[in-house]
C-alpha positions in Angstrom: -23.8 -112.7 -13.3 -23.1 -109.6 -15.1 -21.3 -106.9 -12.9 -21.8 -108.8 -10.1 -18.5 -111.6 -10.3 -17.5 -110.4 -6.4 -20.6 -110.7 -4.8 -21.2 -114.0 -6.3 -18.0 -115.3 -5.6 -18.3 -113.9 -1.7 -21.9 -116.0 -2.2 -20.0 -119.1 -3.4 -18.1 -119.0 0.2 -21.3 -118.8 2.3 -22.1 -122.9 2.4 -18.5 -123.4 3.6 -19.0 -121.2 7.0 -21.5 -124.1 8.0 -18.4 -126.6 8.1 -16.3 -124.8 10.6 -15.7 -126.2 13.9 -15.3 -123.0 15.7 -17.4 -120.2 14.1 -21.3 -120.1 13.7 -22.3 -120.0 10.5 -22.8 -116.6 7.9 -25.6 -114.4 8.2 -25.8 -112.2 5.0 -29.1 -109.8 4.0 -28.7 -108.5 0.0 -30.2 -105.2 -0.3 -30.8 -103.7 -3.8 -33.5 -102.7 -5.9 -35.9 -105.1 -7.7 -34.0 -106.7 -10.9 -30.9 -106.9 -9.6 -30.8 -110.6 -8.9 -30.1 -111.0 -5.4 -32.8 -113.3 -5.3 -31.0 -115.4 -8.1 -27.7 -115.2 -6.8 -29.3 -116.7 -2.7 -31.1 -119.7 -5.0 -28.0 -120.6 -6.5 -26.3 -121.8 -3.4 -29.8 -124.0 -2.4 -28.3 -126.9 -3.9 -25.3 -127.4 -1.1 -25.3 -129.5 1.6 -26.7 -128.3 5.2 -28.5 -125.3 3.4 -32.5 -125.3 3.5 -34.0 -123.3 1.2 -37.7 -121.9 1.5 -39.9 -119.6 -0.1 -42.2 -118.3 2.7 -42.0 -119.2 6.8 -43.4 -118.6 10.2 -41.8 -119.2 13.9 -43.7 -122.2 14.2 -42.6 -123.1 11.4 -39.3 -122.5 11.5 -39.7 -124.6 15.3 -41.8 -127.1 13.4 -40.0 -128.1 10.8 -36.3 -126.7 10.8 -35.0 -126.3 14.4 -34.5 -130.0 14.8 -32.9 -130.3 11.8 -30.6 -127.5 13.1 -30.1 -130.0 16.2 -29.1 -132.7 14.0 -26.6 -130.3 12.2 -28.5 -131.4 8.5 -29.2 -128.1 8.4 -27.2 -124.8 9.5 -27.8 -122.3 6.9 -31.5 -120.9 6.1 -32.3 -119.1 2.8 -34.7 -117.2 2.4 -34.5 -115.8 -1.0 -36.8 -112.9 -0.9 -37.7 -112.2 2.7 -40.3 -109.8 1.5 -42.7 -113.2 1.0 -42.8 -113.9 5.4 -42.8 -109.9 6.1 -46.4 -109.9 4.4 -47.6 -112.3 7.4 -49.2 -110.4 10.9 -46.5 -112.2 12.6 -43.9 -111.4 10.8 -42.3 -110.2 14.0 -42.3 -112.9 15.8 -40.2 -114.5 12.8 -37.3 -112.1 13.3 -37.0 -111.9 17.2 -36.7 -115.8 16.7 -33.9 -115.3 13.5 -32.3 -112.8 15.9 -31.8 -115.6 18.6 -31.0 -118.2 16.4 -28.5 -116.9 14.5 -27.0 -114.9 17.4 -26.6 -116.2 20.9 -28.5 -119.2 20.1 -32.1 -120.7 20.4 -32.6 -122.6 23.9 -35.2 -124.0 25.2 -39.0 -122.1 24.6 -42.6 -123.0 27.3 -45.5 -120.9 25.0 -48.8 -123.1 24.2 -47.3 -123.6 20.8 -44.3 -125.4 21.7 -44.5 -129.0 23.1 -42.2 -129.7 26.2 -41.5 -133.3 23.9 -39.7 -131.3 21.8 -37.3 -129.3 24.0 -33.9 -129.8 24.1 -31.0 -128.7 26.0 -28.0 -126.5 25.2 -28.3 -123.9 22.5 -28.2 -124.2 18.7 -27.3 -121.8 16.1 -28.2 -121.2 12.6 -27.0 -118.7 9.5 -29.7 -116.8 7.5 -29.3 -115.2 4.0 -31.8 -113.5 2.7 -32.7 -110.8 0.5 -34.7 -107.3 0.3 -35.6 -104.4 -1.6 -34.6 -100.9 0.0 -38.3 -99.6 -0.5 -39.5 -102.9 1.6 -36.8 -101.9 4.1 -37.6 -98.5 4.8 -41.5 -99.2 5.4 -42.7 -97.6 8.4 -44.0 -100.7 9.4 -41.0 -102.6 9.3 -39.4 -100.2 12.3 -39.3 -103.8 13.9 -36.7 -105.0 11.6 -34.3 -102.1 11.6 -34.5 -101.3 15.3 -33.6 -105.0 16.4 -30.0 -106.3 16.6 -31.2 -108.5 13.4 -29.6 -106.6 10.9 -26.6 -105.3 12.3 -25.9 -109.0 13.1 -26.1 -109.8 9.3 -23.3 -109.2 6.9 -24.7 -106.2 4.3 -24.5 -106.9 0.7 -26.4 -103.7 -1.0 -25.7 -102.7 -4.2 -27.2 -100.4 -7.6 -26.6 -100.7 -11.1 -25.0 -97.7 -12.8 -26.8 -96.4 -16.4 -24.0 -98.3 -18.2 -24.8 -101.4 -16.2 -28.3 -101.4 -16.9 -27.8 -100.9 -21.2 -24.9 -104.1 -20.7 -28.1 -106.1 -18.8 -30.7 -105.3 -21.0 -28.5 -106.5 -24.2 -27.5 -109.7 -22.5 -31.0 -110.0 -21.5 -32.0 -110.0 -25.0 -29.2 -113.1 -25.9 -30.7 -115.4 -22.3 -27.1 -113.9 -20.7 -28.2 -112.0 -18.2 -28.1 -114.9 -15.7 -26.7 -117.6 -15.1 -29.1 -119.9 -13.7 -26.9 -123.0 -12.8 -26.4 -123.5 -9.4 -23.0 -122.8 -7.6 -21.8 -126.8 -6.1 -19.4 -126.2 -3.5 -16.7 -128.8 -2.8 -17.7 -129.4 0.8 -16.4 -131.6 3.4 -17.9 -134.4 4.5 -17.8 -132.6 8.3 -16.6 -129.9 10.6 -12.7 -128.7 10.2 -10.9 -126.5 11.7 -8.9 -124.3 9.6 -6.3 -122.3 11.2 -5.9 -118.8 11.0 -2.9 -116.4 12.6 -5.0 -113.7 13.6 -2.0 -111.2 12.2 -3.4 -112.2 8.7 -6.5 -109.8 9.7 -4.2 -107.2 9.2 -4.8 -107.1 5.9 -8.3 -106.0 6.1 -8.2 -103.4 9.1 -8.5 -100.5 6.8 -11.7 -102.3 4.9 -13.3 -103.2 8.2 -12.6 -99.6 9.9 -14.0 -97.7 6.7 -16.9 -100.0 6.7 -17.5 -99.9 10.5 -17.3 -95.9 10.4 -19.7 -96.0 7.8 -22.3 -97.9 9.6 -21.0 -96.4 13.4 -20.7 -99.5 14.5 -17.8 -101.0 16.5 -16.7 -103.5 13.6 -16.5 -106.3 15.8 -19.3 -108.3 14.2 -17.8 -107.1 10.9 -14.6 -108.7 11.9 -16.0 -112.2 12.5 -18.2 -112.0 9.6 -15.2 -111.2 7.5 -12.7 -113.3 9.5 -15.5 -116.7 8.3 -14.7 -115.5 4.8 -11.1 -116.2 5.1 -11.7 -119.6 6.8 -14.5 -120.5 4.2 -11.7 -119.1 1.0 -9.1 -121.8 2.7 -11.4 -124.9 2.2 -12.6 -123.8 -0.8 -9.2 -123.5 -2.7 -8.3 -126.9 -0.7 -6.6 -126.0 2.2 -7.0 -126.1 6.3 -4.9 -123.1 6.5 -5.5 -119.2 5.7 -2.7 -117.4 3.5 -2.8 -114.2 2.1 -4.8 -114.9 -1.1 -7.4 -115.4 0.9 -7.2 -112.0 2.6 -6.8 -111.0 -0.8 -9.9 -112.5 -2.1 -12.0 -111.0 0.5 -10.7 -107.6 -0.2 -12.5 -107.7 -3.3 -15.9 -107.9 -1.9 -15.1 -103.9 -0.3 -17.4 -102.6 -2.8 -21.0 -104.5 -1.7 -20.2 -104.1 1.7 -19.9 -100.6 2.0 -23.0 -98.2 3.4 -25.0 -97.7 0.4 -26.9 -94.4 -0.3 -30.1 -96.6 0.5 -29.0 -97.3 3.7 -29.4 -93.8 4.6 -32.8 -92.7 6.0 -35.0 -91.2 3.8 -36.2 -87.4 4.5 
C-alpha cells in the first residue's frame, strides 16, 4: 500500500506472534483518519491460520463463540477491522473490560446468568486483538471508557496521517485501481508453537526507539518492550529462522515512524 510498506510489513509479522511458545500473542490498535486503509491493511492478514476475523461483536459473543476456540488454540488472534462497528452497541463496555482481560492477564473462569457453569474451564487463556479506529471516534466523550482503561496502553499504537503529497500520489493511483492492494498477506506459518531464541543484549538495538516512544506516551516502556521484543521473534520465523540476529532488530527499527505519539493522540482543547 502506497506510503505505507513499514506498517504493512510490521502487519505481515502479527500472525507469527500467535506461534510462540513463550509470549502471548500481539495486540495492535491502528489509529488514522478515515481513507487511510487501516481497515484494509487488518483484513489482509484474515486469511492466516489461528486468526478470526469479524465484522461486529458482543461479550457474549465473544464467550459464545470464540473463547473456546481460544481454549483449543484454533484461534489466538481476533480482528476486528473497524472497531467503530461494536462501539455503536449499549454494551460496548462490557466488550472492552472483557478484551482487556483476555488479551492481558488472561480470561478465567466467569458465574453471571449469562454464562453456563458447563462451559467453564480452568486455568486462564489469552488472546491478541487488532483492530482499528478513527481519531474523531476515539476522542468521543463517550468513549472515556476506552481511553481510561488499561485497554489501550496494552495495545501496540500504529497512528499515522497522510501528508498533502501523499494524498495527490493516492488519488492518482486511485484513478489506475493502485491504490490498494487487495490480496491477502499468506504467512509461512508453522504447523505449531516454537521457541525462538533471543539474547536479550540484541534489545539493545532498540533502547533509544523504545525510550523516545515511552517518553512520548509517559509510560514506563515495559509493555513497549515486549510488544517490540514479539516483533523480533515473529521477524526470525518469518525469514526462516528459530533464532533472532540483528536484521531483525533492524527490521523493526523501521516501523519508528507509526509508532510514535501522533498529534492525534493529543487531547483536543
Amino acid at each position: 500500500m502506497i506510503g505505507l510498506e513499514a506498517l504493512e510489513d510490521m502487519t505481515r509479522l502479527i500472525p507469527y506472534t500467535a506461534f510462540l511458545d513463550d509470549e502471548t500473542p500481539m495486540s495492535v490498535l491502528y489509529i488514522a483518519p478515515p481513507e487511510h486503509g487501516k481497515s484494509e491493511l487488518i483484513k489482509k492478514i484474515g486469511g492466516n491460520p489461528r486468526m478470526y476475523q469479524v465484522t461486529d461483536i458482543t461479550k457474549w459473543g465473544t464467550e459464545d463463540k470464540i473463547t473456546p476456540k481460544i481454549r483449543g488454540k484454533s484461534v489466538r488472534i481476533i480482528l476486528i477491522p473497524d472497531l467503530c462497528e461494536p462501539l455503536q452497541r449499549r454494551n460496548w463496555p462490557q466488550l472492552v473490560t472483557y478484551f482487556n482481560s483476555l488479551t492481558s492477564e488472561g480470561h478465567g473462569k466467569t458465574h453471571t446468568f449469562a454464562t453456563k457453569d458447563t462451559e467453564q474451564h480452568e486455568g486462564l487463556v489469552h488472546a491478541g486483538l487488532v483492530t482499528s479506529i478513527t481519531p474523531a471516534e476515539f476522542w468521543r466523550k463517550k468513549r472515556y471508557e476506552l481511553r481510561s482503561t488499561g485497554f489501550i496502553n496494552r495495545m501496540l499504537k500504529a497512528t499515522y496521517i497522510y501528508t498533502e503529497d501523499m494524498k495527490k500520489t493516492v488519488r492518482a493511483a486511485t484513478k489506475g485501481g493502485d491504490y490498494i492492494d487487495y490480496g491477502p498477506i499468506i504467512c509461512n506459518l508453522p504447523s505449531d508453537d516454537v521457541h525462538v531464541t533471543l539474547d536479550p543484549g540484541l534489545l539493545d538495538g532498540l533502547y533509544d526507539m523504545i525510550e523516545t516512544i515511552a517518553t512520548e506516551y509517559n509510560e514506563v516502556g515495559a509493555r513497549l518492550t515486549k510488544n517490540l521484543r514479539k516483533l523480533v521473534k515473529a521477524s526470525a520465523i518469518d525469514k526462516g529462522r528459530l533464532i533472532v540476529t540483528n536484521e531483525d532488530i533492524e527490521r523493526i527499527k523501521t516501523y519508528d515512524p507509526f509508532l510514535r505519539k501522533h498529534v492525534y493522540l493529543v487531547k483536543p482543547p
